[in-house]
C-alpha positions in Angstrom: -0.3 59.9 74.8 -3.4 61.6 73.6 -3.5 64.8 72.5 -6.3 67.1 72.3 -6.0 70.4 70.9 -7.9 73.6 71.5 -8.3 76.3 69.3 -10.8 79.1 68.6 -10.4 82.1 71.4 -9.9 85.4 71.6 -11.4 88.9 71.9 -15.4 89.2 71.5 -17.5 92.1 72.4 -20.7 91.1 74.8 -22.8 90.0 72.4 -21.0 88.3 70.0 -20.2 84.6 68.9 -17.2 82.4 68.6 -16.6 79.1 67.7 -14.2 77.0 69.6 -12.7 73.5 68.2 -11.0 70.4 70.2 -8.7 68.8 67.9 -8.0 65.1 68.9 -5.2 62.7 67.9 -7.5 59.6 67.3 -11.2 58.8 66.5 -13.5 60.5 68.9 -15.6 57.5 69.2 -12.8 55.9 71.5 -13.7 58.5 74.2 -16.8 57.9 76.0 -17.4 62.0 76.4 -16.4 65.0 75.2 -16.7 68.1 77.7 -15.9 71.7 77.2 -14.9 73.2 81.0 -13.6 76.9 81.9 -11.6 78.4 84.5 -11.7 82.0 85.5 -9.3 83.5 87.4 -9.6 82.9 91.0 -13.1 80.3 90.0 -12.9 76.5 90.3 -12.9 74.8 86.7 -16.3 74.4 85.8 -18.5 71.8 83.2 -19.7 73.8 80.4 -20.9 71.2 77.7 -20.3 67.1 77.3 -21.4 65.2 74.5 -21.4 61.6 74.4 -20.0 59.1 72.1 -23.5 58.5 71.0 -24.2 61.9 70.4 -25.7 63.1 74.0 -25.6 66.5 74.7 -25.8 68.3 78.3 -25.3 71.8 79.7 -24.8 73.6 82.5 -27.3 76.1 83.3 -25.4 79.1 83.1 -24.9 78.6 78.9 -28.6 76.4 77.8 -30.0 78.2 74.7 -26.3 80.3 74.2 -23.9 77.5 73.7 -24.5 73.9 71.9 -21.7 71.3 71.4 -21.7 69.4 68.6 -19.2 67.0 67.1 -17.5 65.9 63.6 -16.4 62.9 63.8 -14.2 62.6 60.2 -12.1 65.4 61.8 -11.8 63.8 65.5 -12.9 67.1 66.7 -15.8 68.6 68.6 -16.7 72.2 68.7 -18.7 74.3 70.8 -20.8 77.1 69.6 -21.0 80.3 71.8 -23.7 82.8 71.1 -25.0 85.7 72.7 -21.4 86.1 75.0 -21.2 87.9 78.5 -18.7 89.5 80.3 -18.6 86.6 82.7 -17.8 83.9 80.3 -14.6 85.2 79.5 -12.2 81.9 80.8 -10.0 79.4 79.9 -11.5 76.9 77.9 -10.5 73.5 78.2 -11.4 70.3 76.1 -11.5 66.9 78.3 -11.7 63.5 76.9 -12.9 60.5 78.8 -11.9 57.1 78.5 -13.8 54.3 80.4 -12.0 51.5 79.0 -8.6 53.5 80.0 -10.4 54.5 83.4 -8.7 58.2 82.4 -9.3 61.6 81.3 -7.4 63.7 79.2 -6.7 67.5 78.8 -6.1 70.1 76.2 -4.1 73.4 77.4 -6.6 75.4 76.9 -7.7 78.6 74.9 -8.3 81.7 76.5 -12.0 83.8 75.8 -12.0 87.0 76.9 -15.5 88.8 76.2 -15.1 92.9 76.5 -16.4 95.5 75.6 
C-alpha cells in the first residue's frame, strides 16, 4: 500500500506562485514516473507535468514556461513549481506514481488550488 501525499494548495491571487509537494512512502526511484494531474469541476483529469525516474521532464502545453517539476529524492517527494497562476488553473491536484514492474499506478487525494482574485 503506497502512499503518496499531497500538500501545498490553497488561495493565490492570478499572478502569483505556489509550490506544491507529493510526499511518497518509499524511494521515488521505484516508480518509473511521477505526474502532477488536475481536475476542475465538471473537466476530465488532465496531465500537467511527469518526470521520470531518470530525471525527464514533460508538460502539457497549457503550463510550459509557468510550471517545472522537479524532484528530491532524499525526501521521496517531487514538487511542482507554479508561477505566473490563472484563473483557470484553479483544480484539484493530484500526484500519480507509476510502477512498471507492479504494472500499477497509484494516487494521492489531492490538494485543491484555487487561483482568485
Amino acid at each position: 500500500q503506497v502512499q503518496l501525499v499531497e500538500s501545498g494548495g490553497g488561495l493565490v491571487q492570478p499572478g502569483g506562485s505556489l509550490r506544491l509537494s507529493c510526499a511518497a512512502s518509499r524511494s521515488i526511484f521505484s516508480f518509473n514516473v511521477i505526474s502532477w494531474y488536475r481536475q476542475a469541476p465538471g473537466k476530465r483529469r488532465d496531465l500537467v507535468a511527469a518526470i521520470t525516474s531518470a530525471g525527464s521532464t514533460n508538460y502539457s502545453t497549457s503550463v510550459k514556461g509557468r510550471f517545472t517539476i522537479s524532484r528530491d529524492n532524499a525526501k521521496n517527494t517531487v514538487y511542482l513549481q507554479m508561477n505566473s497562476l490563472k484563473p483557470e488553473d484553479t483544480a484539484v491536484y493530484y500526484c500519480n506514481a507509476r510502477s512498471d514492474s507492479e504494472v500499477v499506478n497509484y494516487w494521492g487525494k489531492g490538494t485543491l488550488v484555487t487561483v482568485s482574485s
